[in-house]
PyMOL CGO cylinders between C-alpha atoms (Angstrom):
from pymol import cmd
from pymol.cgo import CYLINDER

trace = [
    CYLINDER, 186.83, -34.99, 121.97, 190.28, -36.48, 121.39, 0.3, 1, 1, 1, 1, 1, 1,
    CYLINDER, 190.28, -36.48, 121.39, 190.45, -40.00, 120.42, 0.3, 1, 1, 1, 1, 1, 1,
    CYLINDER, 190.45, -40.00, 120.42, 191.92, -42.38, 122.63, 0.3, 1, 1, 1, 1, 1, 1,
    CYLINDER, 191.92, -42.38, 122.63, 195.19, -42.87, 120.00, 0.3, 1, 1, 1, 1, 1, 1,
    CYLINDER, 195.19, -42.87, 120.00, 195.27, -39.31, 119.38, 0.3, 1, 1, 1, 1, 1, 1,
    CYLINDER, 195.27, -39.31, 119.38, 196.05, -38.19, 122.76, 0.3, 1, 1, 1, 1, 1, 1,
    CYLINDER, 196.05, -38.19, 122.76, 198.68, -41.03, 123.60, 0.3, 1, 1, 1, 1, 1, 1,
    CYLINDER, 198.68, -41.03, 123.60, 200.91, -40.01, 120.45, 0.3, 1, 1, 1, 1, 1, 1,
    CYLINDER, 200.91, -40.01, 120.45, 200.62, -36.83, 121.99, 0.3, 1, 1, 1, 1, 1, 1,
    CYLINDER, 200.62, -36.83, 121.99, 201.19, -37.55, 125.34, 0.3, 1, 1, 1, 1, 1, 1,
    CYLINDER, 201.19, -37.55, 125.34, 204.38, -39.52, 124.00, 0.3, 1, 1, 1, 1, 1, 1,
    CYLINDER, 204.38, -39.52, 124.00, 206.22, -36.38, 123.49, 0.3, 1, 1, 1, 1, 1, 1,
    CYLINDER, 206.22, -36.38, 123.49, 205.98, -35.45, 127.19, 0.3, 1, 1, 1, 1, 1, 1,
    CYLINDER, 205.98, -35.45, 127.19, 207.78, -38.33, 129.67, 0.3, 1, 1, 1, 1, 1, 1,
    CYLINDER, 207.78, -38.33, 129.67, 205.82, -38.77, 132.58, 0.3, 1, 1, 1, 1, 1, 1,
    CYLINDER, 205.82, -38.77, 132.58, 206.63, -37.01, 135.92, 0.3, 1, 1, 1, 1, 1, 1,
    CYLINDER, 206.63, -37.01, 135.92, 208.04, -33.95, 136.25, 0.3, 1, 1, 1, 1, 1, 1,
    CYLINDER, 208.04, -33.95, 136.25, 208.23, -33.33, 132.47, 0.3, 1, 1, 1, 1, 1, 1,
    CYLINDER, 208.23, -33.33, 132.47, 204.28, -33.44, 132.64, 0.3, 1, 1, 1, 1, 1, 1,
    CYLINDER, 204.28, -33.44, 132.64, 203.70, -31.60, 135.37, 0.3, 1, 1, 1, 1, 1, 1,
    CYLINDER, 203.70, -31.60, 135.37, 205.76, -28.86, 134.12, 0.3, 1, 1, 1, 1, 1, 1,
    CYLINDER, 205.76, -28.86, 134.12, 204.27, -28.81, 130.70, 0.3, 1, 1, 1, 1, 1, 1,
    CYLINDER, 204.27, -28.81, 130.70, 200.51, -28.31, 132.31, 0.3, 1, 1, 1, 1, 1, 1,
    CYLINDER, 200.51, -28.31, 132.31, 201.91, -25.58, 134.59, 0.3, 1, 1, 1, 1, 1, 1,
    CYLINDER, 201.91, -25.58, 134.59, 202.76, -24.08, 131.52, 0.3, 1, 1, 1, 1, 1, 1,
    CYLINDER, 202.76, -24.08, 131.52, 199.74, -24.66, 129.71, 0.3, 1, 1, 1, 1, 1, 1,
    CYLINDER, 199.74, -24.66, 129.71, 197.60, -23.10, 132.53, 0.3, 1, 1, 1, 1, 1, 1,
    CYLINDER, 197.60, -23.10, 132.53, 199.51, -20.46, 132.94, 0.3, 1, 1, 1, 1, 1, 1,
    CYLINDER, 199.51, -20.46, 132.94, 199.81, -19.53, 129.22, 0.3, 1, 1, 1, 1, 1, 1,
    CYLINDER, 199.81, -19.53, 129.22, 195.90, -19.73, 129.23, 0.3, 1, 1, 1, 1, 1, 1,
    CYLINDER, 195.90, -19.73, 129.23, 195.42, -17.55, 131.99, 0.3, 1, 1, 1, 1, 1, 1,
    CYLINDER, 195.42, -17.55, 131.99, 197.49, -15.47, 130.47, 0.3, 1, 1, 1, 1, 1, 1,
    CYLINDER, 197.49, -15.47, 130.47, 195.76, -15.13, 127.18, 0.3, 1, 1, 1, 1, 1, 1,
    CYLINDER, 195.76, -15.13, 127.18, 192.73, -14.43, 128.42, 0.3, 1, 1, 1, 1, 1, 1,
    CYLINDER, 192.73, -14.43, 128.42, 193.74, -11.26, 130.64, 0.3, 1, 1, 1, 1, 1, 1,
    CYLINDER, 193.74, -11.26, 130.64, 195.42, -10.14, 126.86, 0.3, 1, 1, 1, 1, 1, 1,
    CYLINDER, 195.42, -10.14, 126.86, 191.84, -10.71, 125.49, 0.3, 1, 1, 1, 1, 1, 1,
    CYLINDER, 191.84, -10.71, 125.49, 190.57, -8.44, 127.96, 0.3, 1, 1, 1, 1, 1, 1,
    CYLINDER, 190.57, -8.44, 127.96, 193.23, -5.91, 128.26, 0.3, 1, 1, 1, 1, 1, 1,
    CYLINDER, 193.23, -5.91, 128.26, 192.91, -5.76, 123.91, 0.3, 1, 1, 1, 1, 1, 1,
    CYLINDER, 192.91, -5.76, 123.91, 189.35, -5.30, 124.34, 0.3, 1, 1, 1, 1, 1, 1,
    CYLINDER, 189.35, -5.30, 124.34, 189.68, -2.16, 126.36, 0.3, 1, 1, 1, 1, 1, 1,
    CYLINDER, 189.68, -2.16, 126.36, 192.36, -0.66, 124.28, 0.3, 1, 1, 1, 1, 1, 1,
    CYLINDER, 192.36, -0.66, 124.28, 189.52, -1.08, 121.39, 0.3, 1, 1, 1, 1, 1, 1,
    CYLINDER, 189.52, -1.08, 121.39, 186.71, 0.00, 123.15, 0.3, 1, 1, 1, 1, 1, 1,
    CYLINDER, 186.71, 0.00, 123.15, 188.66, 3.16, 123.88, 0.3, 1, 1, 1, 1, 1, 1,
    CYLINDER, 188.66, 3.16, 123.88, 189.07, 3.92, 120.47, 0.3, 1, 1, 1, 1, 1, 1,
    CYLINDER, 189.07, 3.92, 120.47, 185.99, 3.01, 119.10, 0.3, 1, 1, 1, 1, 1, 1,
    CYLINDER, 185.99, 3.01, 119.10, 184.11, 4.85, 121.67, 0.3, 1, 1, 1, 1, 1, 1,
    CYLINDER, 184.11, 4.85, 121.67, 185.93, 7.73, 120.84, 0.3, 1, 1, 1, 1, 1, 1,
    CYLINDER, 185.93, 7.73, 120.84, 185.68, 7.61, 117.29, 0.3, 1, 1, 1, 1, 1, 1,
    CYLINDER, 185.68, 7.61, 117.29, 181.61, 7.19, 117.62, 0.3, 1, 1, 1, 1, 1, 1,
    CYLINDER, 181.61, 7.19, 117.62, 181.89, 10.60, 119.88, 0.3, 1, 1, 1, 1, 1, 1,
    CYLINDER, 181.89, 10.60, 119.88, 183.84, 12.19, 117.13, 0.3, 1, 1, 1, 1, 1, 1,
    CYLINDER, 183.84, 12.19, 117.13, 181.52, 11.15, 114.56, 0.3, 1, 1, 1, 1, 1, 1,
    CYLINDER, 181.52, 11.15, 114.56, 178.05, 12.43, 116.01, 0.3, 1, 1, 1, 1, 1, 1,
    CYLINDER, 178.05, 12.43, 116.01, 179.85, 15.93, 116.82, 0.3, 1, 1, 1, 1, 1, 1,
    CYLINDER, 179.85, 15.93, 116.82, 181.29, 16.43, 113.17, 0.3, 1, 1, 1, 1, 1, 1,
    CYLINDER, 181.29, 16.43, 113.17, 177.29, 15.51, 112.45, 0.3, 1, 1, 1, 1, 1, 1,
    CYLINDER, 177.29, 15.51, 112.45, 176.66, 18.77, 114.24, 0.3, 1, 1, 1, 1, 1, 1,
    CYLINDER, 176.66, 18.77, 114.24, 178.14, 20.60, 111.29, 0.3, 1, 1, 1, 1, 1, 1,
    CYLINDER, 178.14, 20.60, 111.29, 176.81, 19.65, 107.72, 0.3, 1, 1, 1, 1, 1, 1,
    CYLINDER, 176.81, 19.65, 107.72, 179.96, 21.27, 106.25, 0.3, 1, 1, 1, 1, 1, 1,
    CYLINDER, 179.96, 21.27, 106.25, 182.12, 18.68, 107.74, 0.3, 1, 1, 1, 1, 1, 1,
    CYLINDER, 182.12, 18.68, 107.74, 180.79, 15.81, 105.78, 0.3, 1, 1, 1, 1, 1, 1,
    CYLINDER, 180.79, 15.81, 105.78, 184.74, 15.09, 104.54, 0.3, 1, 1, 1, 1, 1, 1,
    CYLINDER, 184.74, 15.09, 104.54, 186.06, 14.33, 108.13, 0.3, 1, 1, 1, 1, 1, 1,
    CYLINDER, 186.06, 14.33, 108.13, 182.68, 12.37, 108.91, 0.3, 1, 1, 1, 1, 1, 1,
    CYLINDER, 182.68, 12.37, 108.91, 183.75, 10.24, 106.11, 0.3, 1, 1, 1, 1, 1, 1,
    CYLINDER, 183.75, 10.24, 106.11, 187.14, 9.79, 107.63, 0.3, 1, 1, 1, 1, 1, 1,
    CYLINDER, 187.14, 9.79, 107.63, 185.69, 8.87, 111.11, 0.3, 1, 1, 1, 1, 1, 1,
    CYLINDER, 185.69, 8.87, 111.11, 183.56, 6.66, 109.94, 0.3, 1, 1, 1, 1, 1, 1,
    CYLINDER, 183.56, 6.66, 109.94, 185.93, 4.91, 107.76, 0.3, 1, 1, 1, 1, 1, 1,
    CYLINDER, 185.93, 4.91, 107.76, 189.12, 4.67, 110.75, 0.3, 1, 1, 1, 1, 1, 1,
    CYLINDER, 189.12, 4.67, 110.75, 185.90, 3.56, 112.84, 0.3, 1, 1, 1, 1, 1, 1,
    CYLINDER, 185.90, 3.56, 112.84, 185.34, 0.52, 110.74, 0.3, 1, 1, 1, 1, 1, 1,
    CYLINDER, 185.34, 0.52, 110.74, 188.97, -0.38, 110.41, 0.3, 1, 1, 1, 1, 1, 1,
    CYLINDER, 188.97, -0.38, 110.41, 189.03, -0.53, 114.42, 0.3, 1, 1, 1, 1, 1, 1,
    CYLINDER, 189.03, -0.53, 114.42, 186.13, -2.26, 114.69, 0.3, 1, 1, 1, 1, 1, 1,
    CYLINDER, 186.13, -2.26, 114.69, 187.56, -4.51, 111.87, 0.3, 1, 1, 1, 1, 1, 1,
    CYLINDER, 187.56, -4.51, 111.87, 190.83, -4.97, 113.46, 0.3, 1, 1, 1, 1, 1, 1,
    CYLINDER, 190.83, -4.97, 113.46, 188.89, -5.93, 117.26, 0.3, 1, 1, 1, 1, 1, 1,
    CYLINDER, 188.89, -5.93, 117.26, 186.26, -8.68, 115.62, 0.3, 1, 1, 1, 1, 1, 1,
    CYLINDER, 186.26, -8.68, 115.62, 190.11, -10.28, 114.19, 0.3, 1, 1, 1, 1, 1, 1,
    CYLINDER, 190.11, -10.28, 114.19, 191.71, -9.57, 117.10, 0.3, 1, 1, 1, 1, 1, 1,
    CYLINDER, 191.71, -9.57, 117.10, 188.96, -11.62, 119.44, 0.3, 1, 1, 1, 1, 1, 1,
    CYLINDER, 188.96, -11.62, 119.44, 188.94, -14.21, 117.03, 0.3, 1, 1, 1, 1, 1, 1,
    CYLINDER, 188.94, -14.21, 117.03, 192.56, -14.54, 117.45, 0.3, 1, 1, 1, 1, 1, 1,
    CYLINDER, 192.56, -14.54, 117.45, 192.64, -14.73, 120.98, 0.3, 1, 1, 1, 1, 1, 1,
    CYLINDER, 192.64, -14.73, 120.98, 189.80, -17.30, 121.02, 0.3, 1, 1, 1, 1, 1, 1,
    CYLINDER, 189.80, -17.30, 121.02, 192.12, -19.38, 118.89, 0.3, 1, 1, 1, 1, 1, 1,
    CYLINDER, 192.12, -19.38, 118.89, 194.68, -19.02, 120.86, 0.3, 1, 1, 1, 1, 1, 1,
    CYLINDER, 194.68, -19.02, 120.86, 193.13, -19.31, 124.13, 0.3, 1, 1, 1, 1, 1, 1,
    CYLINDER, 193.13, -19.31, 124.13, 191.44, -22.68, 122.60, 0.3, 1, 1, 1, 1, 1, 1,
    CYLINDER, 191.44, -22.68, 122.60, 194.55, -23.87, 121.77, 0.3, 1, 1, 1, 1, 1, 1,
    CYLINDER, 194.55, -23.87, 121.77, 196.06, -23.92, 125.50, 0.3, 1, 1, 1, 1, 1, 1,
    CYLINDER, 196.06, -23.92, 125.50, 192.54, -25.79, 126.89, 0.3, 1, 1, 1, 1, 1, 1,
    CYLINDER, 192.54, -25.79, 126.89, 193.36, -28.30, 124.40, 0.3, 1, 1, 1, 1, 1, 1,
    CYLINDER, 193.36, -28.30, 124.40, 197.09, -28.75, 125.76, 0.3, 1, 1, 1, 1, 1, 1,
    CYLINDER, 197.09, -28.75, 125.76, 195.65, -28.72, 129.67, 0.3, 1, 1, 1, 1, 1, 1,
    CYLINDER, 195.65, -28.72, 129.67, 192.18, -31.37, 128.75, 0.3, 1, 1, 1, 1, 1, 1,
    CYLINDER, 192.18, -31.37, 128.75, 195.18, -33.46, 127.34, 0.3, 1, 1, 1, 1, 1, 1,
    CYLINDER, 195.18, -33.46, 127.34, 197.95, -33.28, 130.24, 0.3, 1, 1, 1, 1, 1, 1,
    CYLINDER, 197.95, -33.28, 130.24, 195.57, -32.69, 133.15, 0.3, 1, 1, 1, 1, 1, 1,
    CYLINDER, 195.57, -32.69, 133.15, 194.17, -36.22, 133.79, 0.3, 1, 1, 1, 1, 1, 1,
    CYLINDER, 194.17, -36.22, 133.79, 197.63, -38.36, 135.20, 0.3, 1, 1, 1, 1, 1, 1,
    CYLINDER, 197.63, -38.36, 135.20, 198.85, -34.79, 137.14, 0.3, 1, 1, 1, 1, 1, 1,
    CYLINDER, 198.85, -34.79, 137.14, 195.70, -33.14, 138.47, 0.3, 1, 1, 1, 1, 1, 1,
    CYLINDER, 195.70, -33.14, 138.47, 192.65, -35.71, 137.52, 0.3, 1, 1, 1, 1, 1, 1,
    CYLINDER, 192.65, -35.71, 137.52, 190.15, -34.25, 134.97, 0.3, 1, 1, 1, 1, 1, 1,
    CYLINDER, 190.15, -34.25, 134.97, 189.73, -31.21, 137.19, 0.3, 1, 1, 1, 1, 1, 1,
    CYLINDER, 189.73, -31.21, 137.19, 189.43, -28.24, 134.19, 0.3, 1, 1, 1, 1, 1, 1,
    CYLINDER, 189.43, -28.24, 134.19, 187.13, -30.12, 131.70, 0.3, 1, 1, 1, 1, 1, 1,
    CYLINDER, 187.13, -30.12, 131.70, 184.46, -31.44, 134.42, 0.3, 1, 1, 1, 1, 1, 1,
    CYLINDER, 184.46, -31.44, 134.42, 181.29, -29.17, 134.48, 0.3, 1, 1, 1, 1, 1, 1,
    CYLINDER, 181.29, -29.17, 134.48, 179.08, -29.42, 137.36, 0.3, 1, 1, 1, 1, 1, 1,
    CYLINDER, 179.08, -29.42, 137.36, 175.40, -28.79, 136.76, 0.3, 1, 1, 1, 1, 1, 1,
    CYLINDER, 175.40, -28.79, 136.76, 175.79, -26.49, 133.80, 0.3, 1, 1, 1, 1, 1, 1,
    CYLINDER, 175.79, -26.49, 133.80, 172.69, -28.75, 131.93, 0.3, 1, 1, 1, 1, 1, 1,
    CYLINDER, 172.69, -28.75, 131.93, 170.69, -27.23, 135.09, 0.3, 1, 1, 1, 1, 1, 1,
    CYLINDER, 170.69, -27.23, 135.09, 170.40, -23.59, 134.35, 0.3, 1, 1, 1, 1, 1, 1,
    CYLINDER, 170.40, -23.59, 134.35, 167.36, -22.34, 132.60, 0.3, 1, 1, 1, 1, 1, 1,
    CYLINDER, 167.36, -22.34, 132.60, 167.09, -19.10, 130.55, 0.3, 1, 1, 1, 1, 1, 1,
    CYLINDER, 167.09, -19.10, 130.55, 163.72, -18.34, 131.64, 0.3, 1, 1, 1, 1, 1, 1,
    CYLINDER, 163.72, -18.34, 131.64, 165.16, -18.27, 135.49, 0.3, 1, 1, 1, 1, 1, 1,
    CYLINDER, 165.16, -18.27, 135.49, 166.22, -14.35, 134.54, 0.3, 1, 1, 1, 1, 1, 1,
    CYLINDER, 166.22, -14.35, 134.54, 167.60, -13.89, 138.15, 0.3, 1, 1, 1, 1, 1, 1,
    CYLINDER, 167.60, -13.89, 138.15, 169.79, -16.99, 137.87, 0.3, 1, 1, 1, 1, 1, 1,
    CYLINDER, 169.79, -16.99, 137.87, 173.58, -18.15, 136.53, 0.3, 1, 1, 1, 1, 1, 1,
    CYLINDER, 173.58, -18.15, 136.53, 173.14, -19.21, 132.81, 0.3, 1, 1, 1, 1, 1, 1,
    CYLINDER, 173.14, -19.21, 132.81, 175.95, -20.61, 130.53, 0.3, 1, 1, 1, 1, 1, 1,
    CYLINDER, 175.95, -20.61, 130.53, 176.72, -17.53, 128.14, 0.3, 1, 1, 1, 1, 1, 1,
    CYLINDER, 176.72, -17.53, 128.14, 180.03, -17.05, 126.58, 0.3, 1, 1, 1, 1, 1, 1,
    CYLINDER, 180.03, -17.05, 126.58, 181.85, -13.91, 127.47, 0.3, 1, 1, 1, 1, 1, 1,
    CYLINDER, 181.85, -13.91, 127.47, 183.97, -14.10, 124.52, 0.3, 1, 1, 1, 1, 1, 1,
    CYLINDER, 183.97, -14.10, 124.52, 181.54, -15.23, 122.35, 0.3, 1, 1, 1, 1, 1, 1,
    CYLINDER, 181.54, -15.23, 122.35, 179.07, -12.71, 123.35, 0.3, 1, 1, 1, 1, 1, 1,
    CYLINDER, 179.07, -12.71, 123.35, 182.53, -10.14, 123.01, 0.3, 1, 1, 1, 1, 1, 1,
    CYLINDER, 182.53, -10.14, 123.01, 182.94, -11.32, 119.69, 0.3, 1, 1, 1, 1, 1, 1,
    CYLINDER, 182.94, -11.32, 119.69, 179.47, -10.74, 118.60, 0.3, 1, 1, 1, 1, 1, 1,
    CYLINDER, 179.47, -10.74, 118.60, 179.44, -7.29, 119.50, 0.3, 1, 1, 1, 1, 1, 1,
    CYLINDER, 179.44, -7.29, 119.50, 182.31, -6.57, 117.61, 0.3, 1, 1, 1, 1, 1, 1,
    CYLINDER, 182.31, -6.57, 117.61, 180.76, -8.15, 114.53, 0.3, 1, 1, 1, 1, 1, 1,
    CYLINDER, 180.76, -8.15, 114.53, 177.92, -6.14, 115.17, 0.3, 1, 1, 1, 1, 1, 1,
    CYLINDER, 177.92, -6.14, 115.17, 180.01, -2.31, 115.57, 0.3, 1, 1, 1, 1, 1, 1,
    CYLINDER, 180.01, -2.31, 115.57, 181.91, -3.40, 112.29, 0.3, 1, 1, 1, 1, 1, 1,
    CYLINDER, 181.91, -3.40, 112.29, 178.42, -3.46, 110.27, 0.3, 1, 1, 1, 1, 1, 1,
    CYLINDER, 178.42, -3.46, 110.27, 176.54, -0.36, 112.23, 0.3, 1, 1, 1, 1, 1, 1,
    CYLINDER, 176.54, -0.36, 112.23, 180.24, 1.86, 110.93, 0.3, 1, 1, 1, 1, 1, 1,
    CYLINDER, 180.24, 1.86, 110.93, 179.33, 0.22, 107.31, 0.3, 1, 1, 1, 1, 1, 1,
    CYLINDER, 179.33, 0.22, 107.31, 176.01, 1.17, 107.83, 0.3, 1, 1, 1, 1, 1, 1,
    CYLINDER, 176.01, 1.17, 107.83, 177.27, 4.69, 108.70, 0.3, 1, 1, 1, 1, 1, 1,
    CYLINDER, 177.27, 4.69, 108.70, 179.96, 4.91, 106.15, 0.3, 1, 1, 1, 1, 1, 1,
    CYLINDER, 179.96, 4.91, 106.15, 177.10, 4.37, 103.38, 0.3, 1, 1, 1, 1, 1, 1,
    CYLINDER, 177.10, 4.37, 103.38, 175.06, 7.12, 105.29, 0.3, 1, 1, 1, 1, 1, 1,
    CYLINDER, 175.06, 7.12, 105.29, 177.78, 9.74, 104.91, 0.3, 1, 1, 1, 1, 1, 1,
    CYLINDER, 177.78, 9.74, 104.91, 178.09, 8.93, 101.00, 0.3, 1, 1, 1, 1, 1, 1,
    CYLINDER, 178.09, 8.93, 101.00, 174.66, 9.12, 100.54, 0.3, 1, 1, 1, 1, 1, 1,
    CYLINDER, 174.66, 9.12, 100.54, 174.56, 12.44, 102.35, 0.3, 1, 1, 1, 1, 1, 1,
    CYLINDER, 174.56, 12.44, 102.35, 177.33, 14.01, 100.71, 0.3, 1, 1, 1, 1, 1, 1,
    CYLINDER, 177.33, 14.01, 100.71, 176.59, 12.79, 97.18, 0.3, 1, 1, 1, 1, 1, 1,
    CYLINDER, 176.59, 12.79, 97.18, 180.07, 11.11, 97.00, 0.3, 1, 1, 1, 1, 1, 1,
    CYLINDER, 180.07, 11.11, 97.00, 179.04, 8.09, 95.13, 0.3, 1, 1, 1, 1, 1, 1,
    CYLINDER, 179.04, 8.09, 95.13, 178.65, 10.30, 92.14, 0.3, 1, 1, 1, 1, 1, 1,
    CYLINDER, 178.65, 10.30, 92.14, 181.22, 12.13, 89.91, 0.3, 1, 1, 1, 1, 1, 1,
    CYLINDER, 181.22, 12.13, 89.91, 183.10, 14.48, 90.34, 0.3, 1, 1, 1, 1, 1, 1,
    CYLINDER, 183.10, 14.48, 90.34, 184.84, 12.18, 93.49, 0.3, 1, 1, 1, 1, 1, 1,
    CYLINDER, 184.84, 12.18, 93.49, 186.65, 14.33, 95.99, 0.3, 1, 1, 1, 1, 1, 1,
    CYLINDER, 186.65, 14.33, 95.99, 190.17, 13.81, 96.96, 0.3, 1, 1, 1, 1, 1, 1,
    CYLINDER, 190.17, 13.81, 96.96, 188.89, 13.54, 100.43, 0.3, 1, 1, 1, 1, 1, 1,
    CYLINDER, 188.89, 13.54, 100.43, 186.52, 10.40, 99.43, 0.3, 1, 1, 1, 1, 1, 1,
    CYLINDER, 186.52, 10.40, 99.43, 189.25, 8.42, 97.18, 0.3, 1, 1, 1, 1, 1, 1,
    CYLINDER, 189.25, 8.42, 97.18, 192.12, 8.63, 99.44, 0.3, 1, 1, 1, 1, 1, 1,
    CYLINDER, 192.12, 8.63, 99.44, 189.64, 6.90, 102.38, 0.3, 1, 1, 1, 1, 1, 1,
    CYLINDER, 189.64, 6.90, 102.38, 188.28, 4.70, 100.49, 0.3, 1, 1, 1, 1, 1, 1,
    CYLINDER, 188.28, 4.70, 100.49, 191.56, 3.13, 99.41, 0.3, 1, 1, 1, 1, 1, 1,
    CYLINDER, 191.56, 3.13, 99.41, 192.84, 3.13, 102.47, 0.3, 1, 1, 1, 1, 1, 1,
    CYLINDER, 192.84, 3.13, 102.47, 190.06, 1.59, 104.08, 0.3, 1, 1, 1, 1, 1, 1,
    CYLINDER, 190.06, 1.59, 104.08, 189.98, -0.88, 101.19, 0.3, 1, 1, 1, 1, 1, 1,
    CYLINDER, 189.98, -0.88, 101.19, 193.79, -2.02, 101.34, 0.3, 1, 1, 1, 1, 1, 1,
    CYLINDER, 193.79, -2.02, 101.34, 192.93, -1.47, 105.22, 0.3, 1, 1, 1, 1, 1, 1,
    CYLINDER, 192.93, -1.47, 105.22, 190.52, -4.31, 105.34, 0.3, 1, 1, 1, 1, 1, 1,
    CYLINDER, 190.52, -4.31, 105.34, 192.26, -6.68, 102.68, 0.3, 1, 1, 1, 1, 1, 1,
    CYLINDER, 192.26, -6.68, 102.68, 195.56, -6.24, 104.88, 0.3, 1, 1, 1, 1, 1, 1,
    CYLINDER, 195.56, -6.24, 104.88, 193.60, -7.43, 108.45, 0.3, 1, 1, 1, 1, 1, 1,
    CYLINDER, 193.60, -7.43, 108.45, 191.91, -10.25, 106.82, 0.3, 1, 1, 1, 1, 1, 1,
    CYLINDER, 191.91, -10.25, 106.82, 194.65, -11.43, 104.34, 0.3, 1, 1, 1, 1, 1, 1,
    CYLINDER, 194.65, -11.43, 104.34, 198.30, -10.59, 106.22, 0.3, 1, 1, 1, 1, 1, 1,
    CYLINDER, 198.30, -10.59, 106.22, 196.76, -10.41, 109.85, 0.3, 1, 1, 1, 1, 1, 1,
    CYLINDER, 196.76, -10.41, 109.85, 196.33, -14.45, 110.31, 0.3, 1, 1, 1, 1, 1, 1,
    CYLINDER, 196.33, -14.45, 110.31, 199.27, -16.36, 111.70, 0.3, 1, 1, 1, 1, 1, 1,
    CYLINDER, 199.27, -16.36, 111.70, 198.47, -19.64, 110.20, 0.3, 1, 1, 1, 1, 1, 1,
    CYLINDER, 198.47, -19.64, 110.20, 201.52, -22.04, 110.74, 0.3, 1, 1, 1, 1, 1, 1,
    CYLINDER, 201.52, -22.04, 110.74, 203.99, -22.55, 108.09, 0.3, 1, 1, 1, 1, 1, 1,
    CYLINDER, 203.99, -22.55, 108.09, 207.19, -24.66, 107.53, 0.3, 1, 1, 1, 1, 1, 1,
    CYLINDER, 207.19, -24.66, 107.53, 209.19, -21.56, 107.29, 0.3, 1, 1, 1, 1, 1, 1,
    CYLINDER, 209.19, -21.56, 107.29, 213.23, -22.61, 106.93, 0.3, 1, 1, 1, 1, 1, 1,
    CYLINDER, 213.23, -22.61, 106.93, 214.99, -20.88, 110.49, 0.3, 1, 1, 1, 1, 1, 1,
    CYLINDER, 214.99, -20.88, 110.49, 218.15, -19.69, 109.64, 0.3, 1, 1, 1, 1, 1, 1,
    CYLINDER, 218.15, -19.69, 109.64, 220.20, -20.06, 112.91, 0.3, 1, 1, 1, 1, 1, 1,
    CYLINDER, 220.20, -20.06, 112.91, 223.96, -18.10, 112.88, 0.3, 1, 1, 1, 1, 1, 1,
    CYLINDER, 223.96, -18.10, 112.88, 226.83, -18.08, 115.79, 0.3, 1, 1, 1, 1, 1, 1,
    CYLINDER, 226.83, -18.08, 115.79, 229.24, -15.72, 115.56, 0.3, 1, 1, 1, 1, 1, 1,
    CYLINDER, 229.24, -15.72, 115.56, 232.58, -17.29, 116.51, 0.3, 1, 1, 1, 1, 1, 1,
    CYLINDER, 232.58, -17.29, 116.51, 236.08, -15.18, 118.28, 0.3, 1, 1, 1, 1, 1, 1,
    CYLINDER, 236.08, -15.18, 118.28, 239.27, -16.60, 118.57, 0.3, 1, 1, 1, 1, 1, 1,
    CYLINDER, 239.27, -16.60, 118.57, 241.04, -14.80, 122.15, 0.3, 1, 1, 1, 1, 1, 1,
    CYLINDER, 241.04, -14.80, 122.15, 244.53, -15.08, 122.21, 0.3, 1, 1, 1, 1, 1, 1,
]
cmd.load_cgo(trace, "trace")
């Protein structure tokens, strides 16, 4: 909940009328469009994932092939990896535009998008019924979720191919440093946290005679 001061030195920077208006049109529509990005980033993940699970359990098939099961498993956790991030991203992101429309909304529209009409009446135990569950949320989860289970499978493969003991193959320290700068790279470089980075602005200037 914004305080009362809070969202006046805010809604300061916006003059009333059509300044307003335009900046929740543009809120809303920013939102909306973050969320079909959410969606259309899941799929693009799912697609790989699923295909690198596929990939995996065939190259199980063969107990010779224990080297590319160890790179499967290892480009499967970077994806899965990279999607968890990625959702919580967007969820940052899409947060960040409700915020902007709960503040602009009231004067233009009334408080339309942050009423919610008999959400405290839905019970869990009413299986056949609406209940409040978040898509995202639940999204994000799942991710979480895939990201351990390729750990899980990453440690298998080791264990099965006796790669956590000397001699290492070539095959086993060239993944595992990948995955490793991999992972430090999507958690350390991958945020876009805000900075007061200098803009450097140029104009290139011709003289027509």
């Amino acid at each position: 909940m914004v305080e009362q001061n809070e969202q006046e030195k805010y809604l300061a920077e916006f003059p009333k009328g059509r300044v307003r208006e335009e900046a929740l049109k543009q809120a809303l529509d920013i939102r909306k469009f973050e969320i079909e990005l959410y969606w259309k980033r899941a799929t693009y993940f799912w697609a790989f994932i699923a295909a690198s699970f596929a990939g995996y359990f065939v190259l199980q098939k063969d107990a010779a092939d224990l080297a590319n099961t160890y790179i499967v498993s290892c480009l499967g956790f970077l994806f899965s990896l990279a999607w968890y991030l990625v959702n919580r991203g967007s969820g940052t992101w899409q947060r960040n535009w409700e915020g902007h429309v709960d503040l602009l909304e009231d004067e233009i529209m009334g408080p339309l998008y942050k009423t919610l009409i008999n959400r405290r009446t839905y019970k869990w135990c009413n299986l056949a019924e609406p209940y409040p569950y978040s898509p995202s949320r639940i999204n994000n989860i799942l991710a979480l979720g895939v990201t351990i289970a390729w750990l899980i499978l990453i440690m298998r493969t080791l264990v099965k191919q006796d790669l956590l003991n000397p001699p290492y193959s070539g095959t086993f320290i060239a993944m595992s440093l990948l995955t490793a700068v991999g992972t430090v790279a999507l958690c350390w470089k991958g945020n876009s946290r805000r900075r007061d980075d200098q803009i450097s602005i140029s104009r290139r200037y011709r003289e027509f005679k």
